[in-house]
C-alpha positions in Angstrom: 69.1 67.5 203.0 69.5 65.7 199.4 72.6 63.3 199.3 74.3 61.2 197.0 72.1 58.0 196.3 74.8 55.5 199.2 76.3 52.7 197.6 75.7 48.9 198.6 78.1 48.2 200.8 80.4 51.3 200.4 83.8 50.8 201.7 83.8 54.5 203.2 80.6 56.5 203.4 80.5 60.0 204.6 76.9 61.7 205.6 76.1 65.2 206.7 79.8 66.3 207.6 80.7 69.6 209.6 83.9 70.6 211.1 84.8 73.7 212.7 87.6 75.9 213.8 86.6 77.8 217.0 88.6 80.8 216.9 88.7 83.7 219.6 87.3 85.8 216.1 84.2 83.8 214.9 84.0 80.3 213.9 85.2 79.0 211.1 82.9 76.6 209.4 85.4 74.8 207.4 83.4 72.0 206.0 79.6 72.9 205.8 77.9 69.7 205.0 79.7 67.0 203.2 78.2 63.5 202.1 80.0 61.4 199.5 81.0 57.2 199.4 83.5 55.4 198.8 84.1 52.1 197.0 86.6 49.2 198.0 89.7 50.3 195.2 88.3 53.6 194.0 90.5 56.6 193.4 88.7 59.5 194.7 90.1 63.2 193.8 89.4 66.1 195.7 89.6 69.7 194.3 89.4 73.1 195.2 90.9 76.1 195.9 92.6 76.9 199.0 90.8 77.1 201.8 87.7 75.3 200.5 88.3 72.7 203.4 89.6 69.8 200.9 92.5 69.2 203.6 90.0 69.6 206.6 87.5 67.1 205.4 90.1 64.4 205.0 91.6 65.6 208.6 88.3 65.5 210.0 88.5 61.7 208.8 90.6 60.6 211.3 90.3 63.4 213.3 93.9 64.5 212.9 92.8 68.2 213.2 94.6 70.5 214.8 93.6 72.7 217.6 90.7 74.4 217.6 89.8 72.5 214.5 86.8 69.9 215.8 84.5 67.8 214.1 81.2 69.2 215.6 78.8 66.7 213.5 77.9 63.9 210.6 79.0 60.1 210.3 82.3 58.9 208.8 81.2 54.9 208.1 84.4 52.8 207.6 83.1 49.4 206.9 80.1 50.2 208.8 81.8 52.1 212.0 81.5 55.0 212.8 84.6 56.8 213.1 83.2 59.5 214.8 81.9 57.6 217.9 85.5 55.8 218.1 87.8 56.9 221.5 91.0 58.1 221.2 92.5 55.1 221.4 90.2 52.8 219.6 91.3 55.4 216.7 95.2 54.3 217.0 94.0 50.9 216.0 92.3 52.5 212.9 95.2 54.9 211.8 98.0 53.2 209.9 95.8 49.7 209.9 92.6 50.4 208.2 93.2 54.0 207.1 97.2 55.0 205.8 97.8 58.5 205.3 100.4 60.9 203.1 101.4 64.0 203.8 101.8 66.8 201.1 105.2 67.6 203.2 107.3 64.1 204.4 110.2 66.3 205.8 107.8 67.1 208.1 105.9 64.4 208.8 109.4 61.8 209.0 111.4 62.3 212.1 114.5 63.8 211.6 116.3 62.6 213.9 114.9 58.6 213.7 116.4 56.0 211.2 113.7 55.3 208.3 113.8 51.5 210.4 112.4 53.2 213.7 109.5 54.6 212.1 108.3 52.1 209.6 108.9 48.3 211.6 107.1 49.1 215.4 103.8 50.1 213.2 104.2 47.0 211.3 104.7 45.0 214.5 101.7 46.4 216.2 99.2 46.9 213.7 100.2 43.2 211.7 101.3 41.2 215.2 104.9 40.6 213.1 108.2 39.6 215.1 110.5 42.5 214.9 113.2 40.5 212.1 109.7 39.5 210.1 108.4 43.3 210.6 112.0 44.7 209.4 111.8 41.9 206.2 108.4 43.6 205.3 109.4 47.3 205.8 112.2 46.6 203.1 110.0 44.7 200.9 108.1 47.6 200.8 110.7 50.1 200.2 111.7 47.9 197.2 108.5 48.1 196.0 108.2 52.1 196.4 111.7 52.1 194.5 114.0 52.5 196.8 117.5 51.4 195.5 119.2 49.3 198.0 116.4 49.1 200.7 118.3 46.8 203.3 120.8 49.5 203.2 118.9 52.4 203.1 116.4 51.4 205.5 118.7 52.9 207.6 119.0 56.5 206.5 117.8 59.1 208.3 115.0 61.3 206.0 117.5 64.1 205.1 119.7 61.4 203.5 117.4 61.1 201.0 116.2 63.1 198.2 112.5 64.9 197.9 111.2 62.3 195.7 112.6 59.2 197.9 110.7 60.9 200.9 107.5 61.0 199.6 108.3 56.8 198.4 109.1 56.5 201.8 105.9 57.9 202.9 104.2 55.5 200.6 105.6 53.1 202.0 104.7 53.5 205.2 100.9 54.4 204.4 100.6 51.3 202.8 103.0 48.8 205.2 100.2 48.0 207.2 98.1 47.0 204.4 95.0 49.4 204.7 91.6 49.6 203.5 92.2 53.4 202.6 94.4 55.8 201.9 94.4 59.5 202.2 96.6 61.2 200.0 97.0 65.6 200.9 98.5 66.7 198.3 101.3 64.0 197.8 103.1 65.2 194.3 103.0 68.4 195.1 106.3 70.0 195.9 107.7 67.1 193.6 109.2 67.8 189.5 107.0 66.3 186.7 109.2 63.3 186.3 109.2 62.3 189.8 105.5 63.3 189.6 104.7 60.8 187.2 106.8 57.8 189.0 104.7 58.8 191.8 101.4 58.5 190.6 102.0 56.0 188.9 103.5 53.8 191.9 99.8 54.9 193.5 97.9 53.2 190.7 100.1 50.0 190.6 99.8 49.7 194.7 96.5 50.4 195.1 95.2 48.3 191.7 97.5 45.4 193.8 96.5 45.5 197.2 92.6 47.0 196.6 93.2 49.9 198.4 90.9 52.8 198.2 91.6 56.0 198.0 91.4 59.7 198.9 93.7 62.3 196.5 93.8 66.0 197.1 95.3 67.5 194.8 95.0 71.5 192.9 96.9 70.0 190.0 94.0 69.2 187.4 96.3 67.3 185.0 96.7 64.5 187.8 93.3 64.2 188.3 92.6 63.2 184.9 95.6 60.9 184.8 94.7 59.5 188.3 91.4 59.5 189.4 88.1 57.1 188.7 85.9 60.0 190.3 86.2 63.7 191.5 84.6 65.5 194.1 84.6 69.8 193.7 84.6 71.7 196.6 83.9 75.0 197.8 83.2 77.0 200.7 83.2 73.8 202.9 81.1 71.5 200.4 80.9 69.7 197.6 79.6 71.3 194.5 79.6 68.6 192.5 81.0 64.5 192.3 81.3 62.0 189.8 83.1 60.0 187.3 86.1 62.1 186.3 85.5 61.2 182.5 81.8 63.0 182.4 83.2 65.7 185.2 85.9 67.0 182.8 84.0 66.1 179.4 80.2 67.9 180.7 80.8 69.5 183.9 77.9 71.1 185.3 78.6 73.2 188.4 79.6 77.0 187.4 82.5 76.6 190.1 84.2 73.4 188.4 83.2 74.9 184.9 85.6 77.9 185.8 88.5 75.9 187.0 88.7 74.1 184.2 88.8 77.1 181.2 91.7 78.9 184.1 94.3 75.6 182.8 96.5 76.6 180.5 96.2 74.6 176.9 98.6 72.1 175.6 98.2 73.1 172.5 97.9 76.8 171.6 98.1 78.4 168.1 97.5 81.4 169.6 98.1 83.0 173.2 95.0 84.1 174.8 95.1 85.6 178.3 94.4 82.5 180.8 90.3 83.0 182.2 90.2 83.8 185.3 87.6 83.6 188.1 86.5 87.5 189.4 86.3 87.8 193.5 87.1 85.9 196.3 85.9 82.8 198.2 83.3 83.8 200.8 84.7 84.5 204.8 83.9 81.2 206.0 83.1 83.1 209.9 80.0 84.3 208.2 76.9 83.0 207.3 76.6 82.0 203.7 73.0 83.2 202.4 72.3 81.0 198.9 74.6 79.5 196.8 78.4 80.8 198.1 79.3 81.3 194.6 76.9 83.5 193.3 79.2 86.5 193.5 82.1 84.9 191.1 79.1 83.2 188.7 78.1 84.6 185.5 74.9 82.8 185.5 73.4 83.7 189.1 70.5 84.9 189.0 68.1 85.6 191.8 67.0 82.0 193.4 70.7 81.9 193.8 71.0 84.7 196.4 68.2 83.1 198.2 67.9 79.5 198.3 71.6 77.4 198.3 71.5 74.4 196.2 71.9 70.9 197.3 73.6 68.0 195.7 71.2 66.7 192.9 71.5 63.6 190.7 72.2 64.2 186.9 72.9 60.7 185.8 74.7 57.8 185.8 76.5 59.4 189.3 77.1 62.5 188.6 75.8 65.2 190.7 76.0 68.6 191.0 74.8 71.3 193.3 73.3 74.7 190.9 69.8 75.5 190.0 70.8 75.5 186.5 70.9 71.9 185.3 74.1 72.5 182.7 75.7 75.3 184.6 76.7 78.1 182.9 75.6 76.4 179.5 76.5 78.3 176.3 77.9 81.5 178.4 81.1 78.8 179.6 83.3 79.7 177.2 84.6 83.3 178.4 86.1 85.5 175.7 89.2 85.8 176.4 91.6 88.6 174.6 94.5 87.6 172.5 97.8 88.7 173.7 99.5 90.9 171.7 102.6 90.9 169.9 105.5 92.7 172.4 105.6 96.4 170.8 109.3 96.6 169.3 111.7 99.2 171.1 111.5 102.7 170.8 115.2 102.3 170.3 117.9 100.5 170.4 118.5 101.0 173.8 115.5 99.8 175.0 116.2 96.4 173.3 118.9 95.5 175.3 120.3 92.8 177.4 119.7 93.2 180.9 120.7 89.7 182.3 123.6 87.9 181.0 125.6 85.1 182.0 128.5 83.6 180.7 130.3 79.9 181.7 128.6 80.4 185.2 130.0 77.6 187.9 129.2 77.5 191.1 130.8 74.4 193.4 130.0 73.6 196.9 133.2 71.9 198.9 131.5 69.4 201.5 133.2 68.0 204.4 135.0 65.1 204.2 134.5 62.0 206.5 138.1 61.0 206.4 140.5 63.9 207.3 143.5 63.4 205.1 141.1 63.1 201.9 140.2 65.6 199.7 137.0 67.3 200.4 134.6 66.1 197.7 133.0 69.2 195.3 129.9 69.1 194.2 129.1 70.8 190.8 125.6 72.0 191.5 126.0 74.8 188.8 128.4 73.4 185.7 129.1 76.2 182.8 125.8 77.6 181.3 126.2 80.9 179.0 122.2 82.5 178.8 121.4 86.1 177.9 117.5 87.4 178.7 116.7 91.0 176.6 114.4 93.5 178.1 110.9 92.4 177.9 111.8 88.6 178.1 110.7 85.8 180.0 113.0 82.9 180.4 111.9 79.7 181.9 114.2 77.3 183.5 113.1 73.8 183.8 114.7 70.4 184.9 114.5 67.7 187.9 114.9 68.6 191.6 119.1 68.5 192.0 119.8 69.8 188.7 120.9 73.4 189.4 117.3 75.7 188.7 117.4 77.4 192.4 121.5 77.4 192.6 121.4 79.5 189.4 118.5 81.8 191.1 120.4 82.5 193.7 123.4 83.0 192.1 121.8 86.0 190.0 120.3 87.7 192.9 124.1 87.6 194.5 122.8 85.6 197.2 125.7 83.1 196.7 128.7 83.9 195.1 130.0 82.1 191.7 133.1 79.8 192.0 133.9 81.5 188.3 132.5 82.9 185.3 130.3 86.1 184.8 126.9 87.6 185.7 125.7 91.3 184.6 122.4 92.8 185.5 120.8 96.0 184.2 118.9 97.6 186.8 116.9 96.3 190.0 116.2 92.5 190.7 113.7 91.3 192.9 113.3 87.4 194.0 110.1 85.3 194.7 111.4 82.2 196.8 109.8 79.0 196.6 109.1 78.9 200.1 107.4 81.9 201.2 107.5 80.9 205.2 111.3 80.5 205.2 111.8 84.3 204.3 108.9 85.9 206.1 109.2 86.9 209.6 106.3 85.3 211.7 106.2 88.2 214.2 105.3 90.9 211.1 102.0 91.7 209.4 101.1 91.0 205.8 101.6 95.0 205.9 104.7 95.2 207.5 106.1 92.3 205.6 104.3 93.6 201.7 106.0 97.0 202.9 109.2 96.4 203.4 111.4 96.7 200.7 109.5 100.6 200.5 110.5 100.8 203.9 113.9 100.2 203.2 114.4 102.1 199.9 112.4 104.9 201.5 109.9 104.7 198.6 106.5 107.1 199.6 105.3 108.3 202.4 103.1 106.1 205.1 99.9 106.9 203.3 101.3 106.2 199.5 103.1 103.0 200.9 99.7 101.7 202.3 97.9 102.5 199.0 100.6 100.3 197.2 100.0 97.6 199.9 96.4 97.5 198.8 97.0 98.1 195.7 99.2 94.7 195.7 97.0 92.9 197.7 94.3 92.5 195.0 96.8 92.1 192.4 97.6 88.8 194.1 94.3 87.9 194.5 93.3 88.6 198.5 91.7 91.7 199.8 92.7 93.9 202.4 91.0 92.2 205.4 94.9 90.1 205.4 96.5 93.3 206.1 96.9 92.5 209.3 96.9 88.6 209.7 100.2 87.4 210.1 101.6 84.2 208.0 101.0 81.5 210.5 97.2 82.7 209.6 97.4 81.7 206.0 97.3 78.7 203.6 100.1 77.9 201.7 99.0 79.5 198.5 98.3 82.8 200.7 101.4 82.7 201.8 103.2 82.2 198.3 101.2 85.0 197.1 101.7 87.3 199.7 105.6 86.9 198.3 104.6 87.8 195.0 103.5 90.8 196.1 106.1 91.8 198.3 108.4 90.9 195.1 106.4 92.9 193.2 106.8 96.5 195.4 109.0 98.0 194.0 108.5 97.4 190.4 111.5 95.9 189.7 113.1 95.6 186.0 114.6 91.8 186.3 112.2 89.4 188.5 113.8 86.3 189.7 110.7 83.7 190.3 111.2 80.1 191.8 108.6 78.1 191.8 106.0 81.2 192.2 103.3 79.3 191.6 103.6 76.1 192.6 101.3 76.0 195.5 98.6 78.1 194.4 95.5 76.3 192.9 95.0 76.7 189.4 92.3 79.8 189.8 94.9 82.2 191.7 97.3 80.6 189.4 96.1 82.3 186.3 95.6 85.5 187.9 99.5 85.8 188.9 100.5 84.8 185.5 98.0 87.2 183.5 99.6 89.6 186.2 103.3 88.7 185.3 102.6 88.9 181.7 100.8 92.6 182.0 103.7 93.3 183.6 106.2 92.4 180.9 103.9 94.0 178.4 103.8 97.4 179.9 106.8 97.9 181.9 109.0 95.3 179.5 110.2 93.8 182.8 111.9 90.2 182.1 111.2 87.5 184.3 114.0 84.3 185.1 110.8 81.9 186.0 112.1 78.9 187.4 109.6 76.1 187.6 108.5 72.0 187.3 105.3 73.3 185.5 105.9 72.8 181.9 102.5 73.6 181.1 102.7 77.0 182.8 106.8 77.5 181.5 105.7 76.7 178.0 102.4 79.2 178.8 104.6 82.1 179.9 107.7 81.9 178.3 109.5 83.1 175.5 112.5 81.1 176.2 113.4 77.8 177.6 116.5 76.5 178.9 116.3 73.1 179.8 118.7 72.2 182.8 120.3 68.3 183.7 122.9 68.1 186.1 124.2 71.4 186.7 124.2 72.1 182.8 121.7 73.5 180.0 120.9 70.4 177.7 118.3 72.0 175.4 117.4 76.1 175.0 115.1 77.7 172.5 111.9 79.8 171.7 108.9 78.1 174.3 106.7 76.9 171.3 109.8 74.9 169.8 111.1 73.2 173.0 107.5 72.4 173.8 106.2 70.9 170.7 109.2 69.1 169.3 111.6 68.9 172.0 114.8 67.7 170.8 117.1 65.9 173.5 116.0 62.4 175.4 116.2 64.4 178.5 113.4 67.2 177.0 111.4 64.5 175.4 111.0 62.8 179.1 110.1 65.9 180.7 107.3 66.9 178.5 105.7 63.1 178.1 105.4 63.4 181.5 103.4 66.4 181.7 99.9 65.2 182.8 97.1 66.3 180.1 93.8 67.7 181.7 91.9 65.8 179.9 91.2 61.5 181.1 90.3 60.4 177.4 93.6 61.5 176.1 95.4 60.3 179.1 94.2 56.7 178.7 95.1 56.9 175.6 99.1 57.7 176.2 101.6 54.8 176.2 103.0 55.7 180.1 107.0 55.4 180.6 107.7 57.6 183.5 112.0 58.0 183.2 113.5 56.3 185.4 116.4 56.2 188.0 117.7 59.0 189.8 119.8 61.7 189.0 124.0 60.9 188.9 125.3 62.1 191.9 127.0 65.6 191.3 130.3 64.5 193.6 131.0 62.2 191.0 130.3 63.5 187.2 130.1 61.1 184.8 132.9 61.2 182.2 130.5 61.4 179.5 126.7 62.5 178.8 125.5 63.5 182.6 122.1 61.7 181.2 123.6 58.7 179.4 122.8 56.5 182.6 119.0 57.3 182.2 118.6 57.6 178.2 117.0 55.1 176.8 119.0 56.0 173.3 122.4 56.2 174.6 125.8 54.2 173.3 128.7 53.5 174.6 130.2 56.8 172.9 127.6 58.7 175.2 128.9 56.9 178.1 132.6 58.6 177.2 132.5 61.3 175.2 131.0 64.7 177.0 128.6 66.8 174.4 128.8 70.3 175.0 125.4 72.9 173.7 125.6 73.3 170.3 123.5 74.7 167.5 120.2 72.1 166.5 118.1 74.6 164.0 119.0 78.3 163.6 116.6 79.2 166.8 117.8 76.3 169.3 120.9 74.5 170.9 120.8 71.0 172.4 123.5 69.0 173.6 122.7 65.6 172.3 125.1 63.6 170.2 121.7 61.9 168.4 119.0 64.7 169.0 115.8 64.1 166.8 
């Protein structure tokens, strides 16, 4: 086998990797032959769709796999050691001292029901040899340096006192506490907003750049790898398809497979929509063998030394590599036509142009319980007096931080909560796509059964139509009809979010209330659900509430935006408008923080991730809600409350100085 030239002295060097799952159904060859290095502070990306073992390699690291995942063969050098060879317990002295992990989910990798203190000092005494008052003094330092406000205080919260994006800081915090050599990141930003996003990844750079850290980042989100990474590793099927300096990967990438992932992100700037590429087929069944390359069925250059012979990772310079016979990939033939969308035919009539969701001074208020009886139960305003109205046809997309209202107003139009006051009307049927597809599935139920149901229940078709339409929905979504009758514990977390797409999708409903639908699918299934969701507005002029913290992919699909702080809308107007020139401070901080695919231009930005956290909704401030975070705001701000209000004859922002 061909590998990457090692480095001198490489801090981490993997050679010849292979893990597998042994299932009672085949075995799962998960990764298939991975070699790569790493250097002493390098940032290393690793990309790929789901289930192209990104997660499984950096598992197999540590061997933190899961049963009946089992590293079955290859070396994992750290500093010269073989990780592989280690014990059980000579690991324990490895994890959390020389290698610190983050989990894509802290909720549930912090113990609910321990104090932050219980879980970050007895590492920090162990692995450094501290006293337990000098272990405690560094576990606050630490949290101080994540940005945690009050650390000697908070130090003793328990996890679900804290908010998403103080989690995942606490998490950093405890990767790092030990002061490692390396750090594995899975997917760390990932159920985070862009703002949060940003002071993330930007904490990782500062941290790392301080202490030499190296490290490991998976990550689907391409945007971050350019703002992130010094060098990116592509994988699929189990192995890397190409590696190298993230500047030539994304300027002259030359693997088909990282080629295609690429021309499927949406662009920044686009004078006119084109339907997003997309990638045709599916990712091979890793139980069988894999004759040739294993992407030669999705490539449009295969040709026939590709169905015979698979390619190993070749040099192309200056350490880059690449595994294709053809030395630039798919060349001239990248660039994949891709068909303009058209122009929304206008209504038959005038009936068919109407409203079919509309809201007007919508509150919703949650009473909490109050700690001291004879006190007033506190209220929180999760949901403050917003007025929208979506026509048929429409797409609105509702954006804003974590806390400020997005889901609350979802549910709230689905009647899933009721409103403390004000008015919702729908015209015709509704159907939800939840951000967590595994909280509103039932683990005992097939994909069928689960796809199914809501033609169960409205006794749409008989058994033979309804498993047609199950099929049919199926490869809408991406997945063929092998999953039929997997169950969701079986799937990855972009399976699982797609399977809800299509269960949302059954009924062809009129009004389709999406949160977050596609924030954990990687970018290729990504653009096949949105080209999906904007056929279906085209031909059955369904409108679409699509709540997400993916302005790229708001901006992309929208027609509409209604920019949400606080429990109110600061900023609403046509996509293209809001996007280009947004208008409030709030607006402005959410788009600079979008990350740009592309590593030249994100050098070049000035990076000013906002700051603070949001103004706790028990106790409103008298004036603007944003006031405490805007970096333009007076002491008339500060006291006087702005209300939405026209900006141009297309857009409302509430903003006493919007520019």
């Amino acid at each position: 086998m061909n590998e990457l030239r090692p480095i001198r002295s490489a801090l981490l060097d993997v050679r010849n990797l292979h893990t597998h799952f042994l299932t009672d159904k085949g075995t799962v060859k998960a990764v298939n032959g991975v070699s790569f290095q790493i250097n002493q502070g390098e940032r290393v990306a690793i990309v790929g769709e789901s289930g192209s073992g990104k997660s499984a390699m950096a598992m197999s690291l540590l061997r933190l796999l899961a049963y009946p995942g089992k590293v079955v063969s290859g070396e994992i050098n750290l500093e010269g050691r073989d990780l592989n060879r280690l014990s059980e317990r000579q690991l324990n002295e490895v994890r959390g001292r020389l290698v610190g992990t983050i989990f894509q989910d802290p909720m549930s990798s912090l113990d609910p029901v321990m104090r932050i203190s219980n879980q970050m000092i007895p590492p920090i005494m162990r692995h450094l040899g501290l006293s337990r008052e000098k272990a405690r003094a560094e576990a606050i330092s630490w949290l101080d340096r994540v940005g945690i406000p009050d650390a000697a205080r908070r130090i003793e919260s328990y996890p679900f006192e804290m908010s998403g994006g103080m989690r995942q800081r606490v998490m950093i915090a405890m990767a790092l506490s030990c002061r490692p050599r390396l750090v594995i990141a899975d997917e760390p930003t990932t159920a985070l907003d862009v703002t949060i996003q940003a002071q993330i990844v930007e904490l990782l750079k500062e941290l790392t750049a301080e202490t030499g850290a190296a490290m490991i980042f998976i990550t689907h989100d391409l945007g971050l790898v350019a703002r992130f990474a010094h060098k990116v590793g592509v994988m699929y099927a189990g192995k890397l398809v190409e590696f190298g300096p993230v500047k030539d990967i994304f300027a002259r990438p030359r693997h088909p497979y990282t080629q295609s992932l690429l021309d499927t992100i949406p662009p920044v700037d686009q004078l006119e929509r084109r339907r997003l590429a997309q990638i045709p087929g599916f990712p091979p069944d890793m139980k069988l063998p894999v004759t040739g390359c294993a992407f030669k069925d999705r490539c449009a250059g295969a040709h026939r030394r590709c169905f015979e012979v698979a390619p190993e990772l070749e040099p192309r310079g200056h350490g880059h590599a690449a595994a294709c016979w053809l030395p630039e990939g798919l060349g001239a033939g990248r660039q994949m036509e891709r068909a303009l969308i058209p122009p929304m035919e206008p209504a038959a009539d005038a009936g068919e142009d109407r409203v079919v969701v509309e809201i007007n001074n919508l509150h919703k208020h949650f009473t909490t319980r109050s700690s001291l009886p004879w006190r007033k139960p506190p209220t929180v305003r999760a949901v403050n007096g917003i007025s929208l109205r979506i026509r048929r046809g429409e797409t609105l997309g509702i954006v804003g931080e974590s806390g400020c209202g997005k889901s609350t107003v979802a549910r709230l139009l689905l009647g899933l909560d009721p409103a403390t006051s004000g008015d919702i009307f729908i015209d015709g049927m509704a159907q939800m796509v939840f951000q967590d597809p595994s909280s509103s599935f039932n683990p005992k139920m097939t994909l069928f059964n689960i796809i199914q149901e809501p033609l169960v229940v409205t006794g749409w078709g008989s058994k033979a139509e309804r498993e047609t339409r199950v099929r049919e929905l199926l490869g809408q979504v991406g997945l063929d009809e092998s999953y039929m009758h997997r169950y969701p514990s079986q799937l990855s977390g972009g399976q699982r979010q797609r399977i809800a797409i299509a269960r949302a999708l059954a009924l062809k409903p009129s009004v389709v209330v999406a949160d977050e639908p596609t924030s954990a699918l990687d970018v290729s299934v990504r653009a096949q659900i949105i080209n999906l969701l904007v056929d279906l507005k085209q031909k059955l002029r369904v409108s679409f509430v699509f709540i997400s913290h993916d302005l790229l992919t708001v901006s992309y699909i929208s027609d509409k935006i209604a920019v949400m702080y606080l429990g109110e809308v600061v900023e609403y107007g046509p996509a293209d408008e809001v996007f280009n020139n947004p208008a409030h401070p709030y607006t402005q901080a959410l788009i600079s923080a979008v990350p740009i695919p592309d590593p030249e231009a994100e050098e070049a930005r000035i990076q000013k991730p906002l700051s603070g956290e949001l103004p706790s909704p028990l106790n409103l401030p008298a004036g603007c809600s944003f006031a405490s975070r805007c970096p333009k705001a007076t002491d008339y701000c500060r006291t006087h409350k702005m209300v939405l209000k026209p900006y141009s004859k297309t857009r409302e922002t509430a903003c006493h100085y919007a520019s």
